[in-house]
MIMI-641148 format. One line per 8 residues: number of its first residue (from 1); for each residue x, y, z of C-alpha. Coordinates in steps of 0.2 Angstrom, whole numbers. Layout:
BEGIN
NUM> X Y Z ~ ... .
***
This chain:
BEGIN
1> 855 255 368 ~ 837 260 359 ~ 837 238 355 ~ 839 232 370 ~ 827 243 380 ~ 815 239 366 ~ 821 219 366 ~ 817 222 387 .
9> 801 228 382 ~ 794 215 370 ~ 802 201 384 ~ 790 210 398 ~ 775 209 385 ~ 776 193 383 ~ 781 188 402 ~ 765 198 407 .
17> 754 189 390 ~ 759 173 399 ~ 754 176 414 ~ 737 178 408 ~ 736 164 399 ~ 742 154 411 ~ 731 161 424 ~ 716 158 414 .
25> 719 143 403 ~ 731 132 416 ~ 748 129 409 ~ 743 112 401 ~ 728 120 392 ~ 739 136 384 ~ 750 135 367 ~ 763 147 363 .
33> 753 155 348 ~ 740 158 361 ~ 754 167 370 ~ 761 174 354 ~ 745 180 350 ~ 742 190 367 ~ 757 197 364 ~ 756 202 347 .
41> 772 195 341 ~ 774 180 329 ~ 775 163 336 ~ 793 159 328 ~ 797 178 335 ~ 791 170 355 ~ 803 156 352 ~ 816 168 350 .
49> 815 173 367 ~ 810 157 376 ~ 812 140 368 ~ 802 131 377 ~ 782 135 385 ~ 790 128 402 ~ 804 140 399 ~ 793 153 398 .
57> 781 147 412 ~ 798 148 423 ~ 804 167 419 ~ 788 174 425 ~ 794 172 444 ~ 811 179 439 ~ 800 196 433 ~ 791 196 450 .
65> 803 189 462 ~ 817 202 457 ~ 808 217 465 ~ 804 210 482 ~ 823 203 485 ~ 829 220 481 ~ 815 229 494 ~ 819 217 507 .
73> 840 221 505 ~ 834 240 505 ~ 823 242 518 ~ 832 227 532 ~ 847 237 536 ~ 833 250 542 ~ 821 237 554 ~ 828 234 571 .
81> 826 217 579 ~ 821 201 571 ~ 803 201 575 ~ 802 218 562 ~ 810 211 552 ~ 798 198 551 ~ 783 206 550 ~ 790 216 536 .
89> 795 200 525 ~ 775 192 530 ~ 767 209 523 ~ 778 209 508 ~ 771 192 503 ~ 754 195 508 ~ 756 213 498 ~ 762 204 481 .
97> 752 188 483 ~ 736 199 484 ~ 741 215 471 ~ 745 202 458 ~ 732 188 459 ~ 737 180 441 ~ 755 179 449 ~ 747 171 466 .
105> 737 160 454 ~ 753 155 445 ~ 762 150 457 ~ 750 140 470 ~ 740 131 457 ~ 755 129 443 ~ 772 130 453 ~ 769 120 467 .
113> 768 105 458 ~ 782 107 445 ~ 798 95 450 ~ 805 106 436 ~ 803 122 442 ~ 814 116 459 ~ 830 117 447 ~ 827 134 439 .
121> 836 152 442 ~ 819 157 446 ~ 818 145 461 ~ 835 150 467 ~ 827 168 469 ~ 811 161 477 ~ 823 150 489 ~ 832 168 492 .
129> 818 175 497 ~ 813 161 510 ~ 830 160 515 ~ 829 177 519 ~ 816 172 532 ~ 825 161 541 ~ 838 170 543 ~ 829 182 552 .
137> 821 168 562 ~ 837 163 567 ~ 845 179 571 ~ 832 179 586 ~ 835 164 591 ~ 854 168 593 ~ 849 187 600 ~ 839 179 611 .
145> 821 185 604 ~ 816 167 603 ~ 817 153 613 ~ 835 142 612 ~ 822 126 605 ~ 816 137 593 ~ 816 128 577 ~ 819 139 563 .
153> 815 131 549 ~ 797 124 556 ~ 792 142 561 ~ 795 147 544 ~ 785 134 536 ~ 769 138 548 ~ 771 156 543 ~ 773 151 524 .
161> 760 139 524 ~ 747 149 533 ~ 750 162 518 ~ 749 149 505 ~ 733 142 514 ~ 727 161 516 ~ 732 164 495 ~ 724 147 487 .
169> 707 150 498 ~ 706 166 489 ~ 712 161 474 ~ 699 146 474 ~ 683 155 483 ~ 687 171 484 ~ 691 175 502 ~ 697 182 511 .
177> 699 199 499 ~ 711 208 511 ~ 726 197 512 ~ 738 209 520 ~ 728 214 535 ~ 733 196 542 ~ 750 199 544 ~ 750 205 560 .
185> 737 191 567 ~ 749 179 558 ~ 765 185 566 ~ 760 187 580 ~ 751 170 584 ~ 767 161 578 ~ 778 171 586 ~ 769 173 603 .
193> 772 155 605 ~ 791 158 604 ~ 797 171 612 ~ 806 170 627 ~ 795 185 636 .
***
């Protein structure tokens, strides 16, 4: 049991040694001794836990993405009405996006772009995670929170996007430096334009 927690250990080291390498270097720019060195493991000893750098670059959202899925599945049972349960999935993006800027940064500037990524575990949690969002769109649709023409799946791409958009600018220029205070501005300039009173 001591080994695997110590195995678990050195794997979170060098998920988080990543991170910062990738952060500041750009994933074309990083090796894995750069990584390894961060780390403070040997390079043959990094391949012994990720056999590849895009493997590597790919587990990093598992380690983040984890927590939030198993939040959301705590806390939904306990919000009532779909709007709620909206605002509470906006914040916890906004929250993680803007406590973990290396994260935000490896995900808008490296992710994004990777046809690769898009057939990873790590992409099913992230697709989990969104899917989870229109769900909850959809449930007040059917509840009749939302208008009938609602559709779901653009209402969830304005809300995503406008936190992407709000994530890059401050990943790029800096601001704004308080992402989570425009959660409730965000929620509620979407969905004041659907509900039905």
């Amino acid at each position: 049991m001591a080994r695997h927690k110590i195995k678990e250990a050195r794997k979170d080291n060098i998920l988080d040694s990543a991170l910062q390498i990738f952060a500041e270097k750009g994933f074309a720019d990083t090796t894995m001794t750069d990584i390894a060195k961060k780390a403070g493991v040997s390079t043959p000893l990094l391949y012994e836990y990720f056999k590849t750098k895009e493997d590597l670059l790919f587990a990093i959202p598992e380690k983040f993405t984890a927590e939030p899925i198993k939040i959301a599945e705590y806390v939904a049972p306990y919000l009532r009405g779909a709007e709620a349960k909206i605002r509470a999935l906006v914040q916890g993006y906004l929250t993680i996006y803007d406590e973990n800027p290396l994260y935000a940064s490896l995900v808008m500037l490296e992710l994004k772009t990777n046809r690769r990524f898009l057939k990873t575990r790590a992409y099913d949690m992230v697709k989990k995670l969104a899917g989870g969002l229109l769900g909850v769109i959809k449930e007040g649709v059917k509840d009749g929170t939302f208008r009938e023409d609602t559709d779901a799946f653009l209402v969830r791409s304005m809300l995503l996007g406008t936190i992407e958009h709000l994530c890059i600018r401050k990943l790029l220029l800096g601001e704004p430096k308080n992402l989570p205070q425009y959660a409730d501005p965000i929620v509620d300039i979407v969905l004041d334009s659907i509900k039905t009173s």
